[in-house]
C-alpha positions as CSV (number, residue, x, y, z in Angstrom):
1,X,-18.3,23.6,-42.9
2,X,-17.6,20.3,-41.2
3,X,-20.2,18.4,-39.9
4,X,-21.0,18.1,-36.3
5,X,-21.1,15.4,-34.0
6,X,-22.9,14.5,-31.0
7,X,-20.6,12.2,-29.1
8,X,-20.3,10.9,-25.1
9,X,-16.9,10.8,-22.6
10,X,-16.5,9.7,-19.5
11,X,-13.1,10.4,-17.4
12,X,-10.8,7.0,-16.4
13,X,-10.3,7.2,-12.8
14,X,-7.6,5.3,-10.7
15,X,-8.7,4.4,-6.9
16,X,-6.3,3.7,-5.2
17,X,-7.7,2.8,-1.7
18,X,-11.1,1.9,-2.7
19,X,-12.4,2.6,0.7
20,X,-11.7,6.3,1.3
21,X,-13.2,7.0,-2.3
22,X,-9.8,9.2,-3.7
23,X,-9.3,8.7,-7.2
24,X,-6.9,10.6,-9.7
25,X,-7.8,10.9,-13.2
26,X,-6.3,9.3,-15.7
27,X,-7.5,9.0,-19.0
28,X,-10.5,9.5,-21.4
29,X,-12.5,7.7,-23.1
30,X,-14.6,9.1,-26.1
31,X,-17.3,7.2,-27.8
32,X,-19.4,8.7,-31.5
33,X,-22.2,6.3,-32.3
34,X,-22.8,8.0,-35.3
35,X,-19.1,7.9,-36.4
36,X,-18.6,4.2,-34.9
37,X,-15.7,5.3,-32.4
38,X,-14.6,4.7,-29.3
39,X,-11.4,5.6,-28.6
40,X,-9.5,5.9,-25.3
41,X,-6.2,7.6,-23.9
42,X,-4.5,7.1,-20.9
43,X,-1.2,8.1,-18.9
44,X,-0.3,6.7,-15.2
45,X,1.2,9.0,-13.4
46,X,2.4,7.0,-10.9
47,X,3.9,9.8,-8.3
48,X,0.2,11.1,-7.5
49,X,-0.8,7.2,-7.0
50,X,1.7,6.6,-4.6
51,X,1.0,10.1,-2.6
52,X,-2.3,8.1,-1.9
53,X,-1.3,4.5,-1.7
54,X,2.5,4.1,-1.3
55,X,1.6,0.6,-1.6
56,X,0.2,0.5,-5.1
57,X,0.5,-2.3,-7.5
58,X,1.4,0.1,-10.8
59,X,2.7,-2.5,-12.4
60,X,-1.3,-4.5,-12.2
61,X,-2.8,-0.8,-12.4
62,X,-1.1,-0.6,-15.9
63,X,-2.0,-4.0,-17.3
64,X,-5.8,-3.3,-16.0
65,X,-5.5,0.5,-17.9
66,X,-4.2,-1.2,-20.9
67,X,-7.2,-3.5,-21.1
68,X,-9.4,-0.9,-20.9
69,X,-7.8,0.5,-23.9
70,X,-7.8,-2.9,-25.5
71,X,-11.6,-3.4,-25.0
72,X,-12.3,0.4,-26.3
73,X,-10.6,-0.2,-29.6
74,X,-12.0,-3.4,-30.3
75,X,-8.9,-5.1,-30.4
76,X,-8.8,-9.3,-30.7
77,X,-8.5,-10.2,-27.5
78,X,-9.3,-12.9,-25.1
79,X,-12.6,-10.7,-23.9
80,X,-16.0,-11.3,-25.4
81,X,-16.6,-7.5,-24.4
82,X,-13.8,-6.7,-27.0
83,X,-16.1,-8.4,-29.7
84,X,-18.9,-6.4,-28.9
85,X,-20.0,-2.9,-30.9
86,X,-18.6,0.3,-29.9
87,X,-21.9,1.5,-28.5
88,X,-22.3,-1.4,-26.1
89,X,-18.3,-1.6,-25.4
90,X,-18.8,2.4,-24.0
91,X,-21.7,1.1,-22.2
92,X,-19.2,-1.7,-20.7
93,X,-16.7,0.6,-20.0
94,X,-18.4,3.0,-18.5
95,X,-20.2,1.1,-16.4
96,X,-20.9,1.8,-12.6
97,X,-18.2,-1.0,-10.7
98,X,-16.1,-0.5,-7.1
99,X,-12.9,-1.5,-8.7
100,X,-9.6,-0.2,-9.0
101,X,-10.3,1.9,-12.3
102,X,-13.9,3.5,-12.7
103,X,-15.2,5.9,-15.3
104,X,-17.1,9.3,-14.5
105,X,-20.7,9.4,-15.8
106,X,-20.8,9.7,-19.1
107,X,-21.3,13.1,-20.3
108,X,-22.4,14.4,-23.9
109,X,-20.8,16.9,-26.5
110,X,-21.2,18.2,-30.5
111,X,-17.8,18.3,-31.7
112,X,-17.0,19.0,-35.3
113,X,-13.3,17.4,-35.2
114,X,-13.5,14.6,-32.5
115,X,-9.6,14.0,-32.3
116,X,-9.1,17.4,-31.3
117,X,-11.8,17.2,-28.9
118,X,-10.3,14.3,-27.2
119,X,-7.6,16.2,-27.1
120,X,-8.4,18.6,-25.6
121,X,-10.4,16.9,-23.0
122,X,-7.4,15.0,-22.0
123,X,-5.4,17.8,-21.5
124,X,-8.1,19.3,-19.7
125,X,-9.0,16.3,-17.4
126,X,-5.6,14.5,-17.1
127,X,-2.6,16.2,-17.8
């Protein structure tokens, strides 16, 4: 029997018009403190954006997404919240903000295979 985990996710929201507070989900992001993982997965699906903002910068909403991603794997990049541990770069992430991209709350799970639960979140959530 596999051991179980107790993890967090929050969903990846796109706001298009900040102001009239419509979003469209677009990703997950899945942190194990326990396992030391955060991992994130997006896709941009750009027809739903426009239906709400024909003007929409995809181009800066995909570079912002990707940096998201960046900052959730730890990569090396020119962001001191990249260099942080993963527990503090969910914290980060997930953080209340009026941007462009938000997260949801962040809500908790027990998962005994954590890819397929992110997985399956994301094609619950996103797709």
């Amino acid at each position: 029997m596999q051991p179980k985990h107790l993890y967090e996710y929050a969903i990846v929201r796109v706001v298009p018009a900040v102001e009239r507070e419509e979003f469209v989900n677009v990703g997950v992001i899945l942190f194990c403190k326990r396992q030391k993982l955060i991992c994130m997965r997006y896709q941009l699906p750009e027809e739903k954006i426009l239906t709400l903002r024909p003007n929409a910068d995809l181009d800066e909403l995909r570079k912002n997404l990707e940096a998201f991603s960046k900052i959730a794997a730890g990569e090396k990049v020119n962001s001191p919240i990249a260099q942080l541990d993963a527990a503090e770069r969910f914290r980060w992430l997930t953080a209340v903000r009026s941007g462009s991209i938000q997260t949801s709350r962040p809500h908790p799970g027990i998962s005994a295979d954590l890819e397929k639960t992110m997985e399956a979140l994301f094609m619950d959530m996103v797709e």
